[in-house]
C-alpha positions as CSV (number, residue, x, y, z in Angstrom):
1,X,32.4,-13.9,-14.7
2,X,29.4,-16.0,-12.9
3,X,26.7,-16.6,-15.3
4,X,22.7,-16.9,-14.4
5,X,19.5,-18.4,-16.3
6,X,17.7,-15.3,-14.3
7,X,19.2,-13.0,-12.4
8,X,17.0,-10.0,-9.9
9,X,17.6,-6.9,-9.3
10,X,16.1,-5.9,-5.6
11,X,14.8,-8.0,-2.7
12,X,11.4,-6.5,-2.3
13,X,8.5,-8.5,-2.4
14,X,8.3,-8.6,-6.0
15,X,12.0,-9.4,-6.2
16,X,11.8,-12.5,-3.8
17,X,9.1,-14.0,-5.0
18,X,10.8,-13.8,-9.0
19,X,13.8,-15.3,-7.6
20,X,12.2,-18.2,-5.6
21,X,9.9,-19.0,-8.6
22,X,12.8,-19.0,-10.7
23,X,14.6,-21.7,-8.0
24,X,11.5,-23.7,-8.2
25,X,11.8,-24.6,-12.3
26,X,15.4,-25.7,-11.5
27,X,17.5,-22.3,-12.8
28,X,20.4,-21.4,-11.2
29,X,19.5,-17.7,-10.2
30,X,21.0,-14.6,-8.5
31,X,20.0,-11.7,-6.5
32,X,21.4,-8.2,-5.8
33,X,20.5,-5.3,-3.4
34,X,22.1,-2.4,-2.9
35,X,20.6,-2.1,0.9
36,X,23.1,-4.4,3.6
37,X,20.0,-6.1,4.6
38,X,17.2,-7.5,2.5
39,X,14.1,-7.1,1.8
40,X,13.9,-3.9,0.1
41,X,11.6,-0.5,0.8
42,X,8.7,-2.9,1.9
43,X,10.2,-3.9,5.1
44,X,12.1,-1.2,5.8
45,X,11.1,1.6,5.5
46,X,7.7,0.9,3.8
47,X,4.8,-1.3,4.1
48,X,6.1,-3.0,7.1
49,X,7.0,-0.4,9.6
50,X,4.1,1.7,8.9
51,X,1.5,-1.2,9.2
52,X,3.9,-1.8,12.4
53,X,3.5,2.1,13.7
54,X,-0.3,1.7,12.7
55,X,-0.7,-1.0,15.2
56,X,1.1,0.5,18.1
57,X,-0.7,3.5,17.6
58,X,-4.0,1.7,17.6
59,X,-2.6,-0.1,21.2
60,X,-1.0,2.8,23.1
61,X,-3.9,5.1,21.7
62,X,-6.9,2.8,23.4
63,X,-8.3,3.9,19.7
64,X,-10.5,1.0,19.4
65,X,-11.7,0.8,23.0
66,X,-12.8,4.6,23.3
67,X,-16.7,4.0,21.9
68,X,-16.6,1.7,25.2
69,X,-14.8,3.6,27.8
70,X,-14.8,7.0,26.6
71,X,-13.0,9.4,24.3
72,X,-10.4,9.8,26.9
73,X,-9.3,6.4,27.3
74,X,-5.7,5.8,26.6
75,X,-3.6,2.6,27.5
76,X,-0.6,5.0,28.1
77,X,-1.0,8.7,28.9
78,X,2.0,10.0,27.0
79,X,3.5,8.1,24.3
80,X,6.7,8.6,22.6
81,X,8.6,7.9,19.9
82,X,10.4,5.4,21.5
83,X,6.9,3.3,22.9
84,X,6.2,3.2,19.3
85,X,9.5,2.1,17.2
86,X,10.3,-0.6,19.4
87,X,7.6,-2.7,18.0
88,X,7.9,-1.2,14.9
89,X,12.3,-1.9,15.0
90,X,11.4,-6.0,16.7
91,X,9.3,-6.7,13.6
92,X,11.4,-5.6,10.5
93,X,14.2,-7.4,12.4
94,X,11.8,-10.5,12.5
95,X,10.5,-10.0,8.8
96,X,14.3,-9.9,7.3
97,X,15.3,-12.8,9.1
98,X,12.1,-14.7,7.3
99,X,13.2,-13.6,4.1
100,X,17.2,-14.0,4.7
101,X,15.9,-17.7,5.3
102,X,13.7,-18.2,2.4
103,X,16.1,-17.2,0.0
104,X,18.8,-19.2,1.0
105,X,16.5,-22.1,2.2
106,X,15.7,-21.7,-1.5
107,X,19.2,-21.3,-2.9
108,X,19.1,-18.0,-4.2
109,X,22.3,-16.5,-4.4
110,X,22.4,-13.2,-2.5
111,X,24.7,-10.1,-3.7
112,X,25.1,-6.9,-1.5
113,X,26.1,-4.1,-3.9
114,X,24.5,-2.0,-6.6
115,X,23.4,-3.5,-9.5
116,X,24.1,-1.5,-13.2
117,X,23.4,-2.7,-17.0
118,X,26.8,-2.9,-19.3
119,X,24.4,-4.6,-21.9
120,X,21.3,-6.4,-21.6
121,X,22.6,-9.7,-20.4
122,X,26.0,-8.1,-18.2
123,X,25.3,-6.3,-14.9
124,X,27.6,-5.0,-13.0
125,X,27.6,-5.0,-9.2
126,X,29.4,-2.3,-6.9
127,X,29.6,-3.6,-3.4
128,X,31.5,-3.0,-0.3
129,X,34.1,-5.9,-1.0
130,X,34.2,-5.0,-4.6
131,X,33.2,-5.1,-8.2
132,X,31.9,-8.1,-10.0
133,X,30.6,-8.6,-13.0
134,X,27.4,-11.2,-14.0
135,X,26.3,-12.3,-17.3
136,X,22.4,-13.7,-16.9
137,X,20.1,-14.9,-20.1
138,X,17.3,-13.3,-18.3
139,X,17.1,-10.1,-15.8
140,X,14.1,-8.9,-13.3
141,X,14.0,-5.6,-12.6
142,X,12.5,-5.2,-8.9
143,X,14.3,-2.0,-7.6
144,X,10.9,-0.3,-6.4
145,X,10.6,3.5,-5.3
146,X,11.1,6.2,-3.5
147,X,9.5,9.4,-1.9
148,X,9.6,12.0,-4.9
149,X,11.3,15.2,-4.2
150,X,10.1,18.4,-5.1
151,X,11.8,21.9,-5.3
152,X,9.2,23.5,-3.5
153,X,9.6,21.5,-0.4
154,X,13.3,21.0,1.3
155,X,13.8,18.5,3.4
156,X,16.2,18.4,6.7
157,X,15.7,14.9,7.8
158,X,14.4,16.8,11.2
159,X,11.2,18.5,10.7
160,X,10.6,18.3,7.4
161,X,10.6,14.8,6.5
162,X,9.2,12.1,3.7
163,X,7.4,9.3,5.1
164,X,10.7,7.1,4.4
165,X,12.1,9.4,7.5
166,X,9.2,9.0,10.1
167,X,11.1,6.4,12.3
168,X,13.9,9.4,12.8
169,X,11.4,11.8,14.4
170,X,13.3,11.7,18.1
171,X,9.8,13.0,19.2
172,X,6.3,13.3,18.2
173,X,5.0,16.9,17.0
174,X,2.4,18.6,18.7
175,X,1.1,19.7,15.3
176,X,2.0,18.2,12.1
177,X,1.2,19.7,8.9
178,X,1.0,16.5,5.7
179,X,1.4,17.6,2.0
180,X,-0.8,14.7,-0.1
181,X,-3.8,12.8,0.4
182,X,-2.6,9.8,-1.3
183,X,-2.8,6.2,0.5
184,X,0.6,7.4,2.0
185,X,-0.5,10.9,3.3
186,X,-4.1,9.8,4.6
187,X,-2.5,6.8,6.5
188,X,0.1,8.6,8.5
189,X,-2.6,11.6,9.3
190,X,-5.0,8.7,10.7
191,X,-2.2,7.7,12.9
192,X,-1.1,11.0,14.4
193,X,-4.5,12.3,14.5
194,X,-5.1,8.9,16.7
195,X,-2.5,9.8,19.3
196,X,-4.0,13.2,19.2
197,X,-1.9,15.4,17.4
198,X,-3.7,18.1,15.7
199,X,-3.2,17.0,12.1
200,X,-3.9,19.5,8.5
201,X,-3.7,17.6,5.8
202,X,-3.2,19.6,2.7
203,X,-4.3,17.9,-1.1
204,X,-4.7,19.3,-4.5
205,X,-7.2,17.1,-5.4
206,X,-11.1,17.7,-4.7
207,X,-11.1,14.4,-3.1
208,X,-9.1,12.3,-1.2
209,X,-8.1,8.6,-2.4
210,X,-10.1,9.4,-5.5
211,X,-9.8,6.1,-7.0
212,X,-12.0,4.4,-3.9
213,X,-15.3,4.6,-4.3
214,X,-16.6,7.9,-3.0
215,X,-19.0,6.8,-0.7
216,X,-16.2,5.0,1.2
217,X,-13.8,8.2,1.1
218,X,-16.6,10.2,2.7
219,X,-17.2,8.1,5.2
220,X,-13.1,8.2,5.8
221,X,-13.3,12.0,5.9
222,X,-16.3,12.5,8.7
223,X,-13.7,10.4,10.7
224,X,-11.0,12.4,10.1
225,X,-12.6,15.9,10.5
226,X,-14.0,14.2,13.8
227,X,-10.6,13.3,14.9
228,X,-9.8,17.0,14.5
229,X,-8.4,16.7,11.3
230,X,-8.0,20.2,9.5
231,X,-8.2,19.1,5.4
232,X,-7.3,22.0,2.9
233,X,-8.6,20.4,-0.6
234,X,-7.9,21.8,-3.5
235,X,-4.8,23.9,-2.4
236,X,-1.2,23.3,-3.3
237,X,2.2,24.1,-1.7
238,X,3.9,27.0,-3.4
239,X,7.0,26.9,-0.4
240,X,8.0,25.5,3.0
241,X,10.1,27.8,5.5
242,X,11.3,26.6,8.9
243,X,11.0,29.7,11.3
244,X,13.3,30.8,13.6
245,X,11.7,29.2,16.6
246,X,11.6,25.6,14.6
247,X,7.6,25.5,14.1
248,X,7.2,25.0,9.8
249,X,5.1,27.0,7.5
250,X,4.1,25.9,4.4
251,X,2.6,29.0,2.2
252,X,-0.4,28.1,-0.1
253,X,-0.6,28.9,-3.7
254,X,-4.2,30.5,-3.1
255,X,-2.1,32.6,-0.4
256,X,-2.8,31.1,2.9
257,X,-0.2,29.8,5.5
258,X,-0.1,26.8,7.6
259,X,1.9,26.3,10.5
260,X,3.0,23.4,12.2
261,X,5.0,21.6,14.5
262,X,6.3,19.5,11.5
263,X,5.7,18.8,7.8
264,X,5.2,15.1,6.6
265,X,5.8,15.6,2.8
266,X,4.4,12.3,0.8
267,X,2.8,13.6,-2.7
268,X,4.2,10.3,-4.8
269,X,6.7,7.9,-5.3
270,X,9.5,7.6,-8.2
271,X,11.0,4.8,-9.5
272,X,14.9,3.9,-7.8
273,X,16.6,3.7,-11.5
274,X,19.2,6.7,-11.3
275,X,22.0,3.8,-10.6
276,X,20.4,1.4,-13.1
277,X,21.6,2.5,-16.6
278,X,18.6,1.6,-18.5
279,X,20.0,3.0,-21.0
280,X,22.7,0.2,-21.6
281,X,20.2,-2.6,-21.3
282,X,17.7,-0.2,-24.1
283,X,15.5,0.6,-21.5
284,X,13.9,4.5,-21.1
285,X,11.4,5.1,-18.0
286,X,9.3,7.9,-17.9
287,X,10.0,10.7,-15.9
288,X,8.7,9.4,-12.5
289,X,10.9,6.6,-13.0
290,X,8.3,3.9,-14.3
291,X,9.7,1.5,-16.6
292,X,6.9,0.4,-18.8
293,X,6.4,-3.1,-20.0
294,X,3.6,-5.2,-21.6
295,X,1.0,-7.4,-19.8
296,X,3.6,-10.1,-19.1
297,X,5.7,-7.7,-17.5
298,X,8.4,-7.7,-20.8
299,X,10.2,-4.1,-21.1
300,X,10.9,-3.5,-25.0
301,X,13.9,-5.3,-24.6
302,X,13.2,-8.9,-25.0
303,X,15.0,-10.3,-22.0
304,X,14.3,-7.9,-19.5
305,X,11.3,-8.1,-17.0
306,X,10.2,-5.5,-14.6
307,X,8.3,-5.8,-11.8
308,X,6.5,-4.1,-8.8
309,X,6.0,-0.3,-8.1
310,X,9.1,0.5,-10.0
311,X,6.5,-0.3,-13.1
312,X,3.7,1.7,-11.0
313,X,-0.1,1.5,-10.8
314,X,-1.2,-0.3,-7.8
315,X,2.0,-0.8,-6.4
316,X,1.0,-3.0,-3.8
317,X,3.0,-5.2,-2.2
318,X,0.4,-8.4,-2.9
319,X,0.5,-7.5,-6.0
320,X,4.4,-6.7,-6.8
321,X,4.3,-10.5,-5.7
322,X,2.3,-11.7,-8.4
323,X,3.8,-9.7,-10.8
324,X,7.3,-11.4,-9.7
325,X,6.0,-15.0,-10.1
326,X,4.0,-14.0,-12.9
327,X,7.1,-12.7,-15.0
328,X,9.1,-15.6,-14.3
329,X,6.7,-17.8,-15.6
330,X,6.9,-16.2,-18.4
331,X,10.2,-15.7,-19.1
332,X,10.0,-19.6,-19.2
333,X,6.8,-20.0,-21.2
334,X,5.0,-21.7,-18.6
335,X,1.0,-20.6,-19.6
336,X,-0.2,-22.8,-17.4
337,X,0.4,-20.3,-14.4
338,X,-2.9,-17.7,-14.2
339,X,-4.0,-14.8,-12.0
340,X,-7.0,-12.9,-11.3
341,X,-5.9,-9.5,-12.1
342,X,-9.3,-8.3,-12.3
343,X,-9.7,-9.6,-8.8
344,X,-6.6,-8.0,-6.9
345,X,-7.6,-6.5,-3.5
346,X,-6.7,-3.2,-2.2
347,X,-5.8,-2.7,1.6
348,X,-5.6,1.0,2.3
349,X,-4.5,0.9,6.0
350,X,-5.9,4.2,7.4
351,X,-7.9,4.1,10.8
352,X,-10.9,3.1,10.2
353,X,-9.2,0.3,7.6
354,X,-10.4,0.4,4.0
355,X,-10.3,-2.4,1.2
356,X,-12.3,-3.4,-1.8
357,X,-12.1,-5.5,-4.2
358,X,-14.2,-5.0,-8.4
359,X,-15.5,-2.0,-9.8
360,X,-17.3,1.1,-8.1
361,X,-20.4,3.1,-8.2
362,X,-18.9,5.8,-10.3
363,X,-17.5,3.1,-12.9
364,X,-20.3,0.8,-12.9
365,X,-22.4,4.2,-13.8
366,X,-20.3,5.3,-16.4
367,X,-20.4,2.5,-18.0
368,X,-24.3,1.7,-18.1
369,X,-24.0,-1.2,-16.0
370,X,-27.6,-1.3,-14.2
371,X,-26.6,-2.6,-10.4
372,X,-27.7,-2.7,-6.9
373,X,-26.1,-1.7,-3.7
374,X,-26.7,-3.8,-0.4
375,X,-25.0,-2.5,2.8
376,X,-24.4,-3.8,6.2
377,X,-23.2,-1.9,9.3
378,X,-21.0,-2.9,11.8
379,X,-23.1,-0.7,14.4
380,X,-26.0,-3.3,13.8
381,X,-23.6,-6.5,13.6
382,X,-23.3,-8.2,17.7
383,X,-18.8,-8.6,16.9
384,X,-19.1,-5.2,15.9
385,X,-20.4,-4.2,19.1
386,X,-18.0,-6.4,21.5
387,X,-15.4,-4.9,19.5
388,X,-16.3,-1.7,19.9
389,X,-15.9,-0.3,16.0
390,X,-19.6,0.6,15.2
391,X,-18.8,3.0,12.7
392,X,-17.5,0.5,10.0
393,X,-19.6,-0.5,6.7
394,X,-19.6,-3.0,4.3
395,X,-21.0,-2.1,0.8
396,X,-22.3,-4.9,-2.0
397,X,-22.7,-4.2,-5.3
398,X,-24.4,-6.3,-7.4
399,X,-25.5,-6.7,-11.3
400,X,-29.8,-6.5,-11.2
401,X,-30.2,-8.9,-13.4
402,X,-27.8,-12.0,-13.2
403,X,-27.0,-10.5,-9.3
404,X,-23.0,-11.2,-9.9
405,X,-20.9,-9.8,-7.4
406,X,-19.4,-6.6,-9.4
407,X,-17.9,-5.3,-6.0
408,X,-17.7,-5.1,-2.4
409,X,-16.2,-1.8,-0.7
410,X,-15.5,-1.9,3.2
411,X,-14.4,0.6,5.9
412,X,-13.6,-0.4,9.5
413,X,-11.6,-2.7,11.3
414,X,-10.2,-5.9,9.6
415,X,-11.8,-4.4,6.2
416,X,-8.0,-6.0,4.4
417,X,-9.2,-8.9,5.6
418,X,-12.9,-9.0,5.6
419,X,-12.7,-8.7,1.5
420,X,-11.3,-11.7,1.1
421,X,-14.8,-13.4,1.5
422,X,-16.1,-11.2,-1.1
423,X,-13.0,-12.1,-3.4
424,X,-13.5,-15.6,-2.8
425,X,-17.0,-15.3,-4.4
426,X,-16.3,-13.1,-7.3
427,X,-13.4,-15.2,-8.8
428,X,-15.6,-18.0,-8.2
429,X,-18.8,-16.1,-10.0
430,X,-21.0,-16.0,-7.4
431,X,-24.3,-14.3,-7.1
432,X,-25.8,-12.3,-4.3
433,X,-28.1,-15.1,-3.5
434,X,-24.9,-17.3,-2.2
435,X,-24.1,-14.8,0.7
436,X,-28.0,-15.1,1.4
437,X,-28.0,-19.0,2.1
438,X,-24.5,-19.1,3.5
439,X,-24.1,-19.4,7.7
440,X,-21.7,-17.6,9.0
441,X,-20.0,-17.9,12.6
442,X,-22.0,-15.8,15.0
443,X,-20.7,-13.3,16.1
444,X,-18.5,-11.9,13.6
445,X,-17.9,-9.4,11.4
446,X,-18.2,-11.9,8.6
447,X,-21.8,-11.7,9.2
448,X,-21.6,-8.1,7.5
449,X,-21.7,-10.1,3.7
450,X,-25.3,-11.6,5.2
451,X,-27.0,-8.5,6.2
452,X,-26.0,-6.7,2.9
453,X,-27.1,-9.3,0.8
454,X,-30.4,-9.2,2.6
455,X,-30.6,-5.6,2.4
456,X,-30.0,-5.7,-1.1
457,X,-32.6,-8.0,-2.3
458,X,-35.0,-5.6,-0.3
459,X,-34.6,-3.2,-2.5
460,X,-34.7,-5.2,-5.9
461,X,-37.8,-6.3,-4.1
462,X,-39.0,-3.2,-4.5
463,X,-39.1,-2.6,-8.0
464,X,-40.8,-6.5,-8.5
């Protein structure tokens, strides 16, 4: 029996960078996953491929070049399924490769099988040459998620699919019907709606992505309903029938029907622990699968860490990253390792992009915080222009009286990146007034912080 000062459990993002932190303070440390490549849901079937699918979507489609030469404009007149998987197929290859490297580069020891607790320091590991037991002094739990089944909607791996099935569409739908207007749901409709599928998205929420700040959904929504984007809000999905001649229907609780070429089902995501045996290792998740732990990532058995969406809420993959290296430095009392958790971006990769980083309007008002807004348009910015995505915004919001950055909310093209000038300044503690005396390269989209910080001193002006 091989014996580990950490051993991981998944190669995910959170589970990498846990094992390659743990490399780093000299431990000898293990990894298993239960997939025969690594690099867990993330790259692929996740984050990866879709941001992959986005982009070849956004190519094919002429999306971003349509303000300049018309609605029309397409780089390819009919795109297939096939025109956008092999981009989508080169890079997860590309991205496994990078990670088979780091972790042996790294000397992490790699296991291909799946991983299940005897006890809380003995896993043992099914794989296709065999069992094998492990005995480790500490364990990272990393196994992340997966699409969440529900009775009311049967899948057939055909045309009725979870987003972890996309790439296996052997063509794109002339309709498609989506059930959920989470980040998952919204994302995909933006990219079928973009190659010009009629797209109804169905959500039994009020709002979409209610935890942005509304102003930036709305704006989302106008360019969805102007992409021809049916949205039923407020309804849920009592059934789904495939009819005889292979369109989908999926019948509304409040009794209406909607028909479709296909149905994307993506309402949530539960935590991949059926082959785990928590319950060996004194471990219970709730019933979504979330194992809970405490602010250093500890489950309630002493040894044990968890880590990434498996634990839930973001579950991004930035942050399942932190969270790894986070843990591990824990696990060996280092203190000295910090993070701006208050500071974590999120990327919401729709079409227009979306990313903010700090509290919202909504917040700030319910909790009496008296702020400012500032907002800059990439319509009045030159790069937004050459670019041709003049419907993008950037949003500042500032505290009145010391002008602190509280938050900065952004749709539009290279929003996940555009942020990161905001987060720079906010972890820093800057004010309003640095964004005011700061040059920025003209043109660029950058320049977006300068014009909102102008425009939101005029209006504090206006109170003076």
């Amino acid at each position: 029996m091989n014996t580990y000062d950490l051993f991981v459990i998944g190669s995910g993002p959170a589970g990498q960078r846990a094992a390659i932190a743990g490399v780093k303070k000299g431990k000898r440390v293990a990894l298993a996953e239960t997939r025969n490549v690594v690099g867990g849901v993330c790259i692929n079937t996740g984050t990866i491929p879709s941001k992959t699918l986005r982009e070849a979507v956004l190519h094919f489609s002429g999306y971003s070049y349509r303000s300049i030469y018309g609605l029309n404009y397409r780089v390819k007149e009919k795109i297939s399924m096939d025109d956008l998987t092999f981009r989508v197929q080169h890079v997860i290859k590309t991205e496994i490769e990078v990670i088979q490297s780091q972790l042996s580069r790294n000397g992490v020891e790699v296991m291909n099988g799946t991983a299940s607790f005897q006890d809380p320091h003995t896993v043992h590991i099914a794989g296709p040459d065999g069992a094998n037991l492990i005995q480790a002094e500490n364990i990272v739990i990393a196994v992340g998620t997966k699409p969440a089944a529900s009775p009311k909607v049967s899948l057939n791996g055909r045309n009725i699919i979870n987003s972890d099935q996309i790439l296996e569409l052997r063509e794109l739908p002339k309709t498609l019907i989506v059930v959920g207007g989470g980040v998952i749901g919204v994302e995909y409709t933006c990219m079928f709606a973009a190659l010009g599928i009629r797209v109804v998205l169905i959500e039994k929420r009020p709002t979409l992505l209610e935890f942005a700040d509304h102003e930036i959904v709305e704006a989302l929504s106008y360019h969805l309903r102007d992409s021809r984007v049916t949205m039923r809000l407020n309804e849920e999905v009592e059934s789904v029938a495939e009819q005889e001649d292979g369109t989908v229907v999926a019948n509304l609780e409040s009794r209406k029907k909607v028909s479709g070429a296909a149905l994307l089902y993506a309402v949530g995501r539960s935590g991949n622990i059926e082959e785990l045996n928590l319950t060996a290792a004194g471990i219970e998740a709730d019933a979504r699968g979330r194992i809970p732990v405490d602010k250093d990532y500890r489950t309630n058995t002493p040894n044990i860490f968890a880590v990434g969406d498996v634990i839930g809420f973001p579950s991004l993959a930035s942050v399942s990253m932190e969270q790894g290296r986070i843990a591990v430095a824990r696990i060996f009392v280092d203190e000295t390792v910090r993070s701006h958790a208050e500071a974590y971006p999120y990327g919401i990769y729709t079409i227009p992009e979306i990313s903010f980083i700090g509290k919202t309007e909504e917040q700030l008002t319910e909790e009496d915080v008296p702020y400012e807004v500032g907002v800059a348009y990439y319509r009045e910015i030159a790069r937004g222009q050459i670019s041709g995505d003049t419907t993008g915004r950037l949003k500042l919001i500032f505290h009145r009286e010391t002008r602190a950055i509280l938050g900065v909310h952004i749709i539009g093209e290279g929003a996940t990146e555009l942020v990161h000038i905001g987060q720079a300044v906010m972890v820093l503690n800057g004010t309003i007034d640095y964004f005011v005396n700061t040059v920025f390269n003209y043109p660029t989209l950058a320049e977006c912080y300068k014009a909102a910080a102008f425009n939101g001193i005029n209006r504090l002006a206006r109170f003076d």
